[in-house]
N, C-alpha and C positions, 0 to 999 in steps of 0.2 A: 504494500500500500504506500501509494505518497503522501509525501508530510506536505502539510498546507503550509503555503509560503505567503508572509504579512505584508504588507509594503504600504506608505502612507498615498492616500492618493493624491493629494495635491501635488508631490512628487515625480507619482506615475503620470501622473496628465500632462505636467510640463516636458517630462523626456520626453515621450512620446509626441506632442506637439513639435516640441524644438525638432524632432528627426522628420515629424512629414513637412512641417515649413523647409527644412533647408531640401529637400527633395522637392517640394513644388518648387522651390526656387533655380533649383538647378535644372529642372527637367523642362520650367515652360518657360521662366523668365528669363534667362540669360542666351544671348546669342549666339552659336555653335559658333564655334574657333574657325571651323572648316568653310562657312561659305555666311558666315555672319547675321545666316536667318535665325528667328524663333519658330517656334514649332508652328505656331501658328500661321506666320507668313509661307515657308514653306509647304505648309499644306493649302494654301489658295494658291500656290503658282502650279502646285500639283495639280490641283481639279481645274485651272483655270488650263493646263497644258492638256489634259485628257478630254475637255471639252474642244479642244483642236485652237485654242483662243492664239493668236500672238499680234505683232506690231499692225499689221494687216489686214485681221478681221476686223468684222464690220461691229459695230457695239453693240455689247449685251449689259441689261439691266443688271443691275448688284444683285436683285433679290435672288436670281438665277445662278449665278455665282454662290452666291450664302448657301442657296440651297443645296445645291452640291456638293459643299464641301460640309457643310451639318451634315448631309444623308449619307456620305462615305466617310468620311476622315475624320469629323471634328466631333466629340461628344459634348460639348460646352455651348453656350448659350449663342444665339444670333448677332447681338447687340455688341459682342464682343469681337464676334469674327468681323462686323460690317465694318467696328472701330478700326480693326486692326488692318482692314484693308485699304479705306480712307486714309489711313495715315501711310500707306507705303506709295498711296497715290501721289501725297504730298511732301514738294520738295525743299521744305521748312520745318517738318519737326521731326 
């Protein structure tokens, strides 16, 4: 039989906290060494390259975009992918 093991929680909550923050932070927020996207961006230029998109085609609405990349790639919110793709349109921030 196992011995039941005590631990204070306020304790437990904060390790365990601190280990999934620094793992979200390193898995979505910071931008890969190798080609300087976030996870995020790099998954709209993926759905945006699989829907045949580049300098040439003709324009498609963002929501079509969004939706593609929610329905395959992204399990996170709309609001967040539209931000993140508004801002790589933009050559100021």
């Amino acid at each position: 039989m196992k011995a039941e093991k005590t631990s204070d929680l306020q304790e437990e909550l904060e390790k365990r906290f601190l280990t999934y923050a620094l793992s979200t932070i390193v898995s979505r927020s910071l931008p890969d060494v190798r080609d300087g996207l976030k996870p995020i961006h790099r998954r709209i230029l993926f759905a945006m390259e699989s829907m045949g998109m580049n300098a040439a085609s003709k324009h498609v609405k963002s929501a079509k975009i969004i939706g593609e990349v929610l329905g395959k790639y992204h399990p996170h919110g709309d609001s967040s992918t539209y931000e993140s793709m508004v801002r790589m349109a933009q050559d100021f921030s």
